[in-house]
C-alpha positions as a printed Julia matrix, in Angstrom:
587×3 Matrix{Float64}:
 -35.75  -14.5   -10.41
 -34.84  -14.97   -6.51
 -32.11  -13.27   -4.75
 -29.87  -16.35   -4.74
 -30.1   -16.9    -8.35
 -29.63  -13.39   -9.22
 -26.62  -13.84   -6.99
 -24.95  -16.92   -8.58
 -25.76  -15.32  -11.92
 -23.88  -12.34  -11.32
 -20.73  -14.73   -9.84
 -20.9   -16.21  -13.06
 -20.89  -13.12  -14.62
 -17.9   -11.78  -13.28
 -15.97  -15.07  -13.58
 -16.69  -14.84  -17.48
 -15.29  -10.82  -17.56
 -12.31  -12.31  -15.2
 -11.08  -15.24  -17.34
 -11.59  -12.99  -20.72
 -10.32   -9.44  -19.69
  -6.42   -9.12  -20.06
  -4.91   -5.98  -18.35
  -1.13   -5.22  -19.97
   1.07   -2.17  -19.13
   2.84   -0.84  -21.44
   6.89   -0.9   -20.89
   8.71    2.48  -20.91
   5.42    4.05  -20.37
   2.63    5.08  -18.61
   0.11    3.75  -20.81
  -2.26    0.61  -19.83
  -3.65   -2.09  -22.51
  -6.87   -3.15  -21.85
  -7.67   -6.24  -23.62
 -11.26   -8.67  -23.93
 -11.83  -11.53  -25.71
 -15.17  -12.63  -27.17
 -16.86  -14.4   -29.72
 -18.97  -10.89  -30.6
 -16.75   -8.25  -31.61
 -18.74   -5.36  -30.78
 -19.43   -6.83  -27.0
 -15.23   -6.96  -27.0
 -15.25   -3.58  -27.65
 -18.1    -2.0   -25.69
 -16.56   -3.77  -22.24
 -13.15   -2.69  -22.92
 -14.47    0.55  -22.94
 -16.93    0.28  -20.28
 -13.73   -1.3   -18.16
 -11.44    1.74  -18.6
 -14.63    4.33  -18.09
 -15.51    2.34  -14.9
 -12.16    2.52  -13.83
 -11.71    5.97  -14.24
 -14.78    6.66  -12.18
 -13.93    4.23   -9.71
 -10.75    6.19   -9.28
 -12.7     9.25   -8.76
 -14.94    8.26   -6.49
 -11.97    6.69   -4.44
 -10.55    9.79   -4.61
 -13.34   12.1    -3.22
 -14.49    9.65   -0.69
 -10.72    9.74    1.03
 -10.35   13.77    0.69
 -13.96   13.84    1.9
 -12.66   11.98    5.24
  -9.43   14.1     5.19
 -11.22   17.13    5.24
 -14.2    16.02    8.2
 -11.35   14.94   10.2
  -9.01   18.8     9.5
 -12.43   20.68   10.53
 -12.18   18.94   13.47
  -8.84   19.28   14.26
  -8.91   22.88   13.03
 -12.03   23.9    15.29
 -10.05   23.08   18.31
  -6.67   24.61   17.41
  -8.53   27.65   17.3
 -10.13   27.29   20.22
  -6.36   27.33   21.48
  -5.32   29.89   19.57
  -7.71   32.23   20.9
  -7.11   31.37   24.22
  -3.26   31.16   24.47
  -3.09   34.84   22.76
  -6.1    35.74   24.84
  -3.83   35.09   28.19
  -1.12   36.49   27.05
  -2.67   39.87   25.96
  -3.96   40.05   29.46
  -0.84   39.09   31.13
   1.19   41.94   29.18
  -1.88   44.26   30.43
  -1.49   43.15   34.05
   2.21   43.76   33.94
   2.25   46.35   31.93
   4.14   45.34   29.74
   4.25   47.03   26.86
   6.08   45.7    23.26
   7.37   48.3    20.79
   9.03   46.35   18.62
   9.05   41.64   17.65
  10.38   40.19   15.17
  10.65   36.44   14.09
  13.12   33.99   14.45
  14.15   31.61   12.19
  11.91   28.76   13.54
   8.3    30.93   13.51
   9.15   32.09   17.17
   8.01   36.03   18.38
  10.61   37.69   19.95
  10.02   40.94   21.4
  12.89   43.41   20.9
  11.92   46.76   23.3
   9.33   47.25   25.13
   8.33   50.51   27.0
   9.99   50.74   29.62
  13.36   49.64   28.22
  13.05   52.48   25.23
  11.97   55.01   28.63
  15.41   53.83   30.41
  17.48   54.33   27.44
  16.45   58.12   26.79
  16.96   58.81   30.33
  19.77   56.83   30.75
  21.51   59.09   27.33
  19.66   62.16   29.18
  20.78   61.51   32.53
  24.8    61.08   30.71
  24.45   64.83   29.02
  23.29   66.46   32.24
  26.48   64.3    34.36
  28.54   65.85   31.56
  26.76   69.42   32.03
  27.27   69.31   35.84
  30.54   68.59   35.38
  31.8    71.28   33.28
  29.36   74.21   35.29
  31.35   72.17   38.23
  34.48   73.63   36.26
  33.79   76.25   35.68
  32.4    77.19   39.0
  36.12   76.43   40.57
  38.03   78.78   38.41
  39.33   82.33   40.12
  37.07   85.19   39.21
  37.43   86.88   36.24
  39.72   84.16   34.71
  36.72   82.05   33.24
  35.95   82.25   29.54
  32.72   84.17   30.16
  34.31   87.06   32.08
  36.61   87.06   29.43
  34.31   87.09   26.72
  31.28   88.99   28.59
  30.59   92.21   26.27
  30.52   94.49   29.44
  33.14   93.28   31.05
  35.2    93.66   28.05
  34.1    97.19   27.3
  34.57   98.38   31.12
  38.14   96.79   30.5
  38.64   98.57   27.74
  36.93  101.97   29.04
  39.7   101.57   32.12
  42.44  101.34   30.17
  41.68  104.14   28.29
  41.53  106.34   31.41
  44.53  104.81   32.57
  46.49  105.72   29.69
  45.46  108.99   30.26
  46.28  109.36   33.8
  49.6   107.53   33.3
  49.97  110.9    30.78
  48.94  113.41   33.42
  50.97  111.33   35.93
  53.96  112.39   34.42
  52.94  116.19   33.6
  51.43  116.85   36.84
  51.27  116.26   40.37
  48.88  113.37   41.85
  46.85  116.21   42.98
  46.24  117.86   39.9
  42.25  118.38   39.27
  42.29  116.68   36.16
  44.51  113.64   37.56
  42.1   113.08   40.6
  39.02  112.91   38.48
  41.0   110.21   36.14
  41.57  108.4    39.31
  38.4   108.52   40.69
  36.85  107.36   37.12
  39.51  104.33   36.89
  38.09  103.59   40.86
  34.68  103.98   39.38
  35.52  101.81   36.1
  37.49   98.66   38.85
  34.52   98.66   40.93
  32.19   98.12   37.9
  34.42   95.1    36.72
  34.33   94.0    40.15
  30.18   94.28   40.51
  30.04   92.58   36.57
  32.42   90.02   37.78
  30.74   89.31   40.78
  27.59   88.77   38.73
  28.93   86.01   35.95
  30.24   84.26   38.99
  27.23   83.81   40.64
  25.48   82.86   37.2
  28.23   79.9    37.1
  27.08   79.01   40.54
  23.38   79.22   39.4
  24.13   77.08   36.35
  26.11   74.28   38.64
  23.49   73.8    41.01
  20.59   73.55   38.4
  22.56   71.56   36.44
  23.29   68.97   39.72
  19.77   69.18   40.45
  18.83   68.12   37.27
  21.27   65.43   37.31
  19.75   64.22   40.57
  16.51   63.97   39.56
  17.2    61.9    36.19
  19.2    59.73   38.35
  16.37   58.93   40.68
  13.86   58.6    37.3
  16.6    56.05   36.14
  17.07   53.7    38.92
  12.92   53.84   39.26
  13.19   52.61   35.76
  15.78   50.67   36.21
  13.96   48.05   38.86
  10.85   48.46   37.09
  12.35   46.86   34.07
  14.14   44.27   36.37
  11.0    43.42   37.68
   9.15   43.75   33.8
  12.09   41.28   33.33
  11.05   38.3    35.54
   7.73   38.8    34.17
   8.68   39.19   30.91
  10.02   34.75   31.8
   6.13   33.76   32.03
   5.33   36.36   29.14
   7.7    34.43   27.16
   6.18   31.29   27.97
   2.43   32.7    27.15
   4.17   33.91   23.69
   5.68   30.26   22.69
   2.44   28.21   23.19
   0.54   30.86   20.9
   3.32   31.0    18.36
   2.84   27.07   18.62
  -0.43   27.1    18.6
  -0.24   29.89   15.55
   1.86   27.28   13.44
  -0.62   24.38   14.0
  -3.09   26.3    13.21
  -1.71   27.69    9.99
  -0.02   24.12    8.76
  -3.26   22.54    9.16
  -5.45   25.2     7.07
  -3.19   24.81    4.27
  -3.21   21.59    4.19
  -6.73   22.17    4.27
  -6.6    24.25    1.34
  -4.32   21.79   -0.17
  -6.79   19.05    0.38
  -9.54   20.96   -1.1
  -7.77   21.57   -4.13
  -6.52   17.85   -4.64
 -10.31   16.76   -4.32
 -11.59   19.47   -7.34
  -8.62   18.58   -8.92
  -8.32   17.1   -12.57
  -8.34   12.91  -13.15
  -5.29   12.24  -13.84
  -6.48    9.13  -15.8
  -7.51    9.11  -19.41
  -8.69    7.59  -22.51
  -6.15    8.0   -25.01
  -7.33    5.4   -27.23
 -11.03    4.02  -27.55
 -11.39    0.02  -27.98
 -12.86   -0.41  -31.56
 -15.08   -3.39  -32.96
 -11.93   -5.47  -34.62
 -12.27   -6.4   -38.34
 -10.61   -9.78  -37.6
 -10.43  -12.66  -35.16
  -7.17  -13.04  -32.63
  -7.63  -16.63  -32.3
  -6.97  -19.2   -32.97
  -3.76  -18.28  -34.61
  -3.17  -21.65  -36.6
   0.73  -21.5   -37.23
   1.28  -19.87  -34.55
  -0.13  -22.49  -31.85
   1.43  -25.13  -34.34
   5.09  -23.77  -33.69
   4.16  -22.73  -30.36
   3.18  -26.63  -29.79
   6.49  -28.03  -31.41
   8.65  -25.71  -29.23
   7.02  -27.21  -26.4
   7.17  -30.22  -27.75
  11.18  -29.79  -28.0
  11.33  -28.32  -24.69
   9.31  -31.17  -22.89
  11.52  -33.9   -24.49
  14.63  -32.29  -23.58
  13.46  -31.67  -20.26
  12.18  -35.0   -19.79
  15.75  -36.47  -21.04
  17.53  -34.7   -18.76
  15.5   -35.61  -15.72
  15.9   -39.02  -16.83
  19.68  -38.53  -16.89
  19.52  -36.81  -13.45
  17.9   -40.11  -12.09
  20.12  -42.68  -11.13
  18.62  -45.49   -9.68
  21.96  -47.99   -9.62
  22.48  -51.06  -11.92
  19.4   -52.81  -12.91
  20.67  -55.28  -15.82
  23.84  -57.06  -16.47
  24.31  -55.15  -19.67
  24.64  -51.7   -17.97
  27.47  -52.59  -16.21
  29.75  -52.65  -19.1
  28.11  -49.52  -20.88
  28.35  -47.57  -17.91
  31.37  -48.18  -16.39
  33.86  -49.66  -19.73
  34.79  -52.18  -17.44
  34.32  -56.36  -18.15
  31.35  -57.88  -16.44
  32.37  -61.0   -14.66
  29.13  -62.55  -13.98
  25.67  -62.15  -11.73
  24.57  -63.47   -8.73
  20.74  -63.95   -8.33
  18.9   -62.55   -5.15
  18.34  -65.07   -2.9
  14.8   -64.54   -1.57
  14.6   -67.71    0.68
  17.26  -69.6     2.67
  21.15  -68.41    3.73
  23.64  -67.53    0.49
  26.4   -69.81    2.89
  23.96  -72.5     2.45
  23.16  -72.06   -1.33
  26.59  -71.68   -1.65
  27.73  -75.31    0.2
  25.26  -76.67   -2.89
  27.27  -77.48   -6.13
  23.93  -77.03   -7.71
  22.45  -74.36   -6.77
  22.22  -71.45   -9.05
  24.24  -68.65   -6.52
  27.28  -71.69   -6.74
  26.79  -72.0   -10.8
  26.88  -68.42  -11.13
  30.0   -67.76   -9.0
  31.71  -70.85  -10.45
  30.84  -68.88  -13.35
  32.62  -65.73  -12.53
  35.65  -68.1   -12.06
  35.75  -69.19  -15.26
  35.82  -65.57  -16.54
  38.32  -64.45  -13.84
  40.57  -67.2   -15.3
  39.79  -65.45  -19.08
  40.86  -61.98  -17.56
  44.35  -62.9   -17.32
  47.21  -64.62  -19.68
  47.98  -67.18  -16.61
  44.6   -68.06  -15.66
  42.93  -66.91  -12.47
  45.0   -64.24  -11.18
  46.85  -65.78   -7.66
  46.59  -62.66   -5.57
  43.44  -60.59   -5.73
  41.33  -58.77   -3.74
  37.34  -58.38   -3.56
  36.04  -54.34   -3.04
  32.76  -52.42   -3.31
  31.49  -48.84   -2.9
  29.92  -49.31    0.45
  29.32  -51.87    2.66
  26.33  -54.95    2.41
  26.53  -55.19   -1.08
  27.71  -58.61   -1.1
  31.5   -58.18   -1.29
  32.56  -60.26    1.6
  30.15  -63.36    0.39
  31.63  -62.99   -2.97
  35.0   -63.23   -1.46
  34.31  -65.86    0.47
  32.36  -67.72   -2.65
  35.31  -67.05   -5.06
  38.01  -68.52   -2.24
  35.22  -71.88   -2.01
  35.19  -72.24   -5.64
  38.99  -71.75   -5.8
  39.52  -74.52   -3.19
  36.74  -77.08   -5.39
  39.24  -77.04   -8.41
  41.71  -78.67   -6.02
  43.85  -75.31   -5.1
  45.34  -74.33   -1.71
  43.31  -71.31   -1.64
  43.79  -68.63    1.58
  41.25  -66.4     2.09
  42.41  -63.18    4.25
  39.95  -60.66    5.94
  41.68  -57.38    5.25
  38.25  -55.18    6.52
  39.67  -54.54    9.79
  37.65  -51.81   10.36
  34.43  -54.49    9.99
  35.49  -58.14   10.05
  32.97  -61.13    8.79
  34.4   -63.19    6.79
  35.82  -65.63   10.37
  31.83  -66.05   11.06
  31.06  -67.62    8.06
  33.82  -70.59    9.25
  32.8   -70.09   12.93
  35.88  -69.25   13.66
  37.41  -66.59   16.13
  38.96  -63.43   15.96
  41.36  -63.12   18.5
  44.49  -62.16   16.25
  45.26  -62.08   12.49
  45.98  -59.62    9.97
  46.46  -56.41   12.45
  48.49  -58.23   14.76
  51.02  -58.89   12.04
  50.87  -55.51   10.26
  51.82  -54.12   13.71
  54.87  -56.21   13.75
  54.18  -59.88   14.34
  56.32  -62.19   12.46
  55.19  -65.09   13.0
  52.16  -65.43   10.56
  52.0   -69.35   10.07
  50.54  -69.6    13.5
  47.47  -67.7    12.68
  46.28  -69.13    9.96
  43.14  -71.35   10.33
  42.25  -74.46    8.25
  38.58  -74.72    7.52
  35.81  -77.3     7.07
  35.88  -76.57    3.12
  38.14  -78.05    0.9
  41.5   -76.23    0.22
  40.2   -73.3     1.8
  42.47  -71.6     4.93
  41.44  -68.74    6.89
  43.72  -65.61    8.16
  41.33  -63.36   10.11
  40.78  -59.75   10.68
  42.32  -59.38   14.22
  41.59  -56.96   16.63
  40.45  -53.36   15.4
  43.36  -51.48   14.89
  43.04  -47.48   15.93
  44.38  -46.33   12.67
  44.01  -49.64    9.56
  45.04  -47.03    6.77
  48.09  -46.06    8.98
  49.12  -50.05    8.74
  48.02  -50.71    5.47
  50.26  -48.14    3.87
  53.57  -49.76    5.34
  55.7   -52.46    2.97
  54.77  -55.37    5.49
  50.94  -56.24    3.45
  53.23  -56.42    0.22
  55.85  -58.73    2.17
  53.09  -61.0     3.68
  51.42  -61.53    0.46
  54.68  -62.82   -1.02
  54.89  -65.22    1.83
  51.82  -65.75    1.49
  52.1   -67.22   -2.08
  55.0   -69.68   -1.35
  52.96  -71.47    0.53
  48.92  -70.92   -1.07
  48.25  -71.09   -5.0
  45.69  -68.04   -4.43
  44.78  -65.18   -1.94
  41.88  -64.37   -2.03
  41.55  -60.95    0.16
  38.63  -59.6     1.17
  39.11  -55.15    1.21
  36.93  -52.96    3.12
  34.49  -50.8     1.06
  36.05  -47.73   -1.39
  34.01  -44.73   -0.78
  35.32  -42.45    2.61
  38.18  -44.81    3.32
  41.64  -45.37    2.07
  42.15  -49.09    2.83
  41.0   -50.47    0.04
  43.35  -48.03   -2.91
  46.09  -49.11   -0.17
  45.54  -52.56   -0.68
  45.44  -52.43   -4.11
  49.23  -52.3    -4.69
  50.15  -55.72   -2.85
  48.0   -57.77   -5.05
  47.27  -58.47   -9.07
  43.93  -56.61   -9.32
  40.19  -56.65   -7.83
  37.11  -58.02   -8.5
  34.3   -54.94   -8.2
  31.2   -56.01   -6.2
  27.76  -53.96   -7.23
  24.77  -54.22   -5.77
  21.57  -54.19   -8.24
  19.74  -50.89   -7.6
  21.15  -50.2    -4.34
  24.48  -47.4    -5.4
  24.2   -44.62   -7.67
  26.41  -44.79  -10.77
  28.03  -41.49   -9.92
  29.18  -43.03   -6.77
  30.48  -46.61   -8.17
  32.54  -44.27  -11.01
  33.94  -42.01   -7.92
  35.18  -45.04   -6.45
  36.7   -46.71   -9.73
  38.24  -43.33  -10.34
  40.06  -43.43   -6.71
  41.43  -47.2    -7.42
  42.57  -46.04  -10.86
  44.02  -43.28   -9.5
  46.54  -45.64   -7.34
  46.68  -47.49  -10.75
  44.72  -50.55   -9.42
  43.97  -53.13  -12.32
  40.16  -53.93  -12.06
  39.55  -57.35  -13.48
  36.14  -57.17  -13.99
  32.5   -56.27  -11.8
  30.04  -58.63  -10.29
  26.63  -57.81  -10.28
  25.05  -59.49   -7.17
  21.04  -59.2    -6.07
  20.02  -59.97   -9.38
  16.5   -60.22   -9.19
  14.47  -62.62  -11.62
  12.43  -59.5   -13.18
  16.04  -58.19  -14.02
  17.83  -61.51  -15.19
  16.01  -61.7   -18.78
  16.55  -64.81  -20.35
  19.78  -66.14  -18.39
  18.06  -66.82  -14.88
  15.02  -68.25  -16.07
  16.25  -70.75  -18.22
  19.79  -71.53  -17.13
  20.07  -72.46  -13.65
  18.19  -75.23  -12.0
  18.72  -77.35  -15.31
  20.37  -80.65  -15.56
  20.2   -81.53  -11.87
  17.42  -84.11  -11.49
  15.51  -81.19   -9.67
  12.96  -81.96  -12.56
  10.11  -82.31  -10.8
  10.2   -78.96   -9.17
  11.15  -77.02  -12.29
   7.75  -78.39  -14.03
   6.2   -77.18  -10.71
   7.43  -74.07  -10.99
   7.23  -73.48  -14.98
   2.94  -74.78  -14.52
């Protein structure tokens, strides 16, 4: 077997395990179905279980491979943040060395930072600095004591000596004081009294003398010990000004290790972390081996039977609504009626060759029969005959409502009637080029306030048949139309004609035509075959019976053959003579 068939085998292969493997989660769990379908049950079973094992495995090796990568690319990372570490608290070791300074005490701040609390020279400063305060406070009382008069201080008072050579004189002065008052001054044993109390006042004197120049003793070691821990202070003092500035670029050295130090520690435990995740348990399992099944899962008989007829259902509704949501217009007579509960007046074929004016001008053709026709069932609409004031409407324009207006007006005038035919589409006047006439003034010019209507009507070349044109566009026809003068002319109108015959601008986005409606009998409703949507010839029948217009009936025009059934081919055309050309056409 060659490498490209080995190939397309195995593609075929795993299109077969693709198409028959189903892979189902399980809701509110965290449990996966694993699901193969075969003709063999035991090779169902053995690759749903060789599925989930490979799976598991897969997931394994997925696993390793991206810890594997995780870690290559942390020994690399970690290598050089030591590298950093060493060096940043390798400089600033050697930069507290240089300037000396020396940290007794850091602690750490909230954020992993090293701050250093005392350092020598500020703990030195503060024991000399409480030192140098005892010894100001010791100069200053030997200072006060030194001041005092001799022999009032406290230690001449409480000296030992003194106090017993005190108390030795006054005992020999009490005793002269006795012999003072016995015996002369020069009595033997008054002189030596005297003498001894000279004796005793020169020893207080001498012991006096002594404490007093111990207080000066005491003051001037005390000030000289002063002195000399305030020169060890200020030396300390601009040292640790000076350990201060340093202590700026110290700080500096300290924050990039601590930096460093927290890189370097968040990266080894993830690390760690990393390590761990990769020896770590599978956190997929088996729970439930795929066994050989006892029984086939399909076909399931009844169930693809109901299965089939709810689709079945479903389809048929689904196709009869999308055949309801497609509306294509009119295409037969017959729908009129159904659709619209409204009388159909008659059809007009399609002309495919020639003018409709010209088919119209022949009696015989079959656009005259069939509007001749749609007299006679105009005249059937009413209990007088063919109603003397009507008007012709549509949805929209070009389907054929100003012909038929113009048709029903001819056929009108044929029957010997004084039929007037007025253009009332001011907005889009055509019914003055089908006589070749002009269009200077008419209808507008006398809804704006001209009187004097006789003087605009035009006779025509057709028998019985006047014409009262459009006039110029107006800048507002509804504005016009919904004044009392259209009412008022068609009553003048009808003293002198047997019909009017008015031809309205389309329904749909204007409001001439509803407007119109209320000076005249009814209307005739023109529908194009297949050209307007039913919905949109029912929204316009709706706004005419809204203004309580009475619709005699609808005309279906652009009938074509395909649509006419059994009328078109068969009815017009016969009885004319035109005999030759019907065989012609039947062959």
């Amino acid at each position: 077997m060659t490498a490209v068939e080995r190939a397309k085998r195995e593609k075929a292969a795993v299109q077969i395990l693709q198409s028959n493997i189903a892979i189902s989660p399980i809701r509110n769990s965290a449990l996966v179905d694993i699901k193969y379908t075969s003709g063999s049950p035991e090779l169902a079973a053995q690759i749903a279980n060789t599925w989930a094992q490979q799976f598991i495995e897969a997931s394994m090796d997925r696993r390793f491979a991206s810890t594997a990568d995780a870690r290559k690319f942390l020994e690399s990372r970690l290598a050089d943040l030591r590298t950093r570490l060493e060096t940043s608290e390798r400089d600033l070791v050697n930069y507290a060395a240089e300037k000396g300074i020396t940290a007794l005490g850091t602690s750490k701040s909230a954020d992993g930072r090293t701050e250093v609390e005392r350092t020598l020279v500020s703990s030195d400063l503060e024991a000399l600095n409480a030192a140098l305060a005892s010894a100001t406070a010791d100069r200053l009382a030997a200072e006060s004591r030194s001041v005092r008069q001799r022999g009032a201080s406290p230690q001449a008072l409480t000296n030992p000596a003194i106090s017993s050579l005190r108390q030795r004189r006054a005992e020999v002065a009490s005793e002269l004081a006795k012999l003072s008052v016995q015996f002369e001054p020069g009595y033997p044993a008054s002189r030596a009294l005297a003498e001894q109390l000279q004796s005793l006042d020169s020893a207080i004197s001498r012991e006096e003398a002594r404490v007093d120049s111990s207080r000066s003793t005491e003051y001037r070691e005390a000030q000289m010990r002063e002195e000399g821990l305030r020169r060890q202070v200020e030396t300390l003092r601009l040292q640790l000004g000076k350990q201060s500035r340093d202590s700026i670029q110290y700080n500096i050295y300290q924050r990039e290790a601590d930096t460093n130090r927290q890189l370097y520690d968040g990266l080894l435990q993830r690390y760690k972390e990393i390590g761990v995740a990769g020896v770590g348990a599978n956190n997929i399992a088996l729970v439930d081996v795929a066994k050989v099944p006892d029984r086939q899962s399909s076909p399931r008989l009844m169930f693809n039977m109901a299965l089939a007829l709810v689709a079945g259902f479903a389809l048929a509704g689904l196709a009869t609504f999308a055949l309801e949501q497609i509306d294509e217009g009119f295409r037969e007579p017959g729908e009129v009626s159904k659709q619209l509960q409204i009388p159909l007046l008659g059809s007009v074929p399609n002309i495919e060759e020639g003018d409709a004016l010209q088919q119209l001008m022949d009696a015989k053709s079959s656009v005259s029969e069939a509007y001749l026709s749609i007299r006679s069932n105009l005249a059937f609409s009413t209990d007088h005959g063919v109603p003397r004031a009507f008007m012709v409407t549509s949805t929209s324009p070009a389907e054929g409502k100003s012909t038929t207006s113009f048709a029903m007006a001819v056929v009108l005038g044929r029957t010997g009637k004084n039929v007037l035919i007025l253009d009332a589409d001011m907005r889009s006047p055509s019914i003055h080029q089908f006589l070749d006439a002009d269009n200077a003034a008419g209808l507008s010019n006398i809804l704006a306030g001209d009187n004097d209507w006789q003087k605009l009507i035009k006779p025509s070349s057709f028998k019985g048949l006047s014409l009262l044109s459009a006039g110029p566009t107006p800048p507002s026809a509804a504005e016009l139309l919904s004044s009392d003068r259209m009412s008022m002319l068609i009553e003048q109108l009808l003293e002198h004609f047997d019909h009017v015959v008015v031809d309205a601008p389309p329904i749909l986005g204007l409001a001439d035509a509803p407007l119109l409606s209320k000076a005249v009998e009814g209307c005739i409703y023109v529908i194009e075959t297949e050209r307007v949507a039913v919905r949109g010839v029912r929204a316009a029948l709706d706004r005419l019976h809204s203004v309580h217009a009475h619709i005699f009936g609808g005309v279906l025009t652009k009938l074509s053959s395909r649509h006419a059934g059994y009328g078109y081919g068969y009815g017009y055309g016969y009885g004319y003579g035109d005999t030759a050309d019907t065989n012609a056409r039947d062959g």
